[in-house]
N, C-alpha and C positions, 0 to 999 in steps of 0.2 A: 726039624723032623720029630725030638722027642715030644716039642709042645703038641704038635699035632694029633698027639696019641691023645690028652689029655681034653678032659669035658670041663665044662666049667667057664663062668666069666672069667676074663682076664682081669688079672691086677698088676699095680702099678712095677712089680719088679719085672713082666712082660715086657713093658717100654725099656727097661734097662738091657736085660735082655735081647731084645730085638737089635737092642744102636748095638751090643757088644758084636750081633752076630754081622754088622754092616763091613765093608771094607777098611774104612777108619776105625773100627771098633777098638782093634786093638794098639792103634799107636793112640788113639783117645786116653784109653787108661794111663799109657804110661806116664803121661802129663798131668795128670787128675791131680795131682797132689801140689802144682802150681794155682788151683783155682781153689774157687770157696764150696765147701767150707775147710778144704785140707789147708788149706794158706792160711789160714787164720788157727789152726790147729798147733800145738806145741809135739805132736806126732809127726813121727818119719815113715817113709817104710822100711827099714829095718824094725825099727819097734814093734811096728805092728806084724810083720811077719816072724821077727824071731822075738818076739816075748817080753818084749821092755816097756808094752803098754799098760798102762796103771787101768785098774777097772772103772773109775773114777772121770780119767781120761779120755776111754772107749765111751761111758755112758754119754758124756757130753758129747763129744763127735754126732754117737748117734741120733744126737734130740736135737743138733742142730741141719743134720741131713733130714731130720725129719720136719722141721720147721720149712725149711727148703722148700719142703714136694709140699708141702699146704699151701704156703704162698710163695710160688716161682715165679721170679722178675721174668724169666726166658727159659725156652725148652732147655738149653745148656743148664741152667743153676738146677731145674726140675731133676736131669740125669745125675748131676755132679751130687744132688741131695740124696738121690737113693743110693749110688756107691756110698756115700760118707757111712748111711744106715747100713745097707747089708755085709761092710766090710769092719764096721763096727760091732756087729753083732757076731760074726764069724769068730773076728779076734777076741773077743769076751768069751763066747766058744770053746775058745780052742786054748787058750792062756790062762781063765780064771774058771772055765766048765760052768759058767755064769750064760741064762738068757737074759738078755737086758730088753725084752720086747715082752708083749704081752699076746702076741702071736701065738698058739699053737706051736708047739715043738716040731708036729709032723710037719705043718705048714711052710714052716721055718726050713726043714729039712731036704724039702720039695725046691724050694726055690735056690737053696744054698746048690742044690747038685746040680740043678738048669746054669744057674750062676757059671758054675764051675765046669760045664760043658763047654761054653763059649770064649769064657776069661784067658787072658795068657798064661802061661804058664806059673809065675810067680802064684797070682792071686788063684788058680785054678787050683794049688797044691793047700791055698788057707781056706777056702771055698771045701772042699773036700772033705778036711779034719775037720772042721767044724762041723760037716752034717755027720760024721762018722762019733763025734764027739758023743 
């Protein structure tokens, strides 16, 4: 409903977006963090929600979600890349007041509140501070 207010092409956090708003969306997330590129990550979600993620740590997460969405083996790795990016960039946000994108901050801010309309609740509350950040 909110996107519909909204002009403009769509971008790639739309597709995230959209699967979050599906019926799987949300037992999806919960499991996100057995796949790639979270499984291959030295992060948990506790770190990342409560603060024990190094900046260091979040930038790499992010640049490999981002690799991800450039070259996606399958629509899964393509979704699984944009969480890695937009919850990497949240927790930089929200823990070091750090953008680790080269995104527009409003833009950023846009997507992080759509993000966090749809998310469960966990990630809806890092989704949140981070655009209030």
């Amino acid at each position: 409903m909110l996107k519909m207010s909204l002009h403009g092409p769509r971008n790639a956090a739309d597709d995230l977006i959209d699967h979050l708003e599906t019926v799987e969306g949300p037992r999806w997330m919960e499991i996100l963090w057995k796949k790639e590129p979270f499984s291959l990550s030295i992060l948990d979600i506790p770190s990342v929600l409560g603060g024990g993620a190094g900046l260091d740590v979040l930038m790499s997460l992010k640049d490999k979600g981002k690799e991800m969405v450039k070259k996606p083996a399958h629509r899964e790795g393509y979704l699984c890349g944009l969480s890695a990016y937009y919850i990497a960039i949240a927790a930089a946000l929200v823990q070091h007041g750090e953008l680790i994108t080269r995104t527009p901050r409003h833009d950023v801010n846009q997507i992080l509140i759509e993000l966090a309309s749809v998310a469960p609740t966990q990630w809806k509350e890092l989704f949140m501070k981070a655009a209030a950040r």
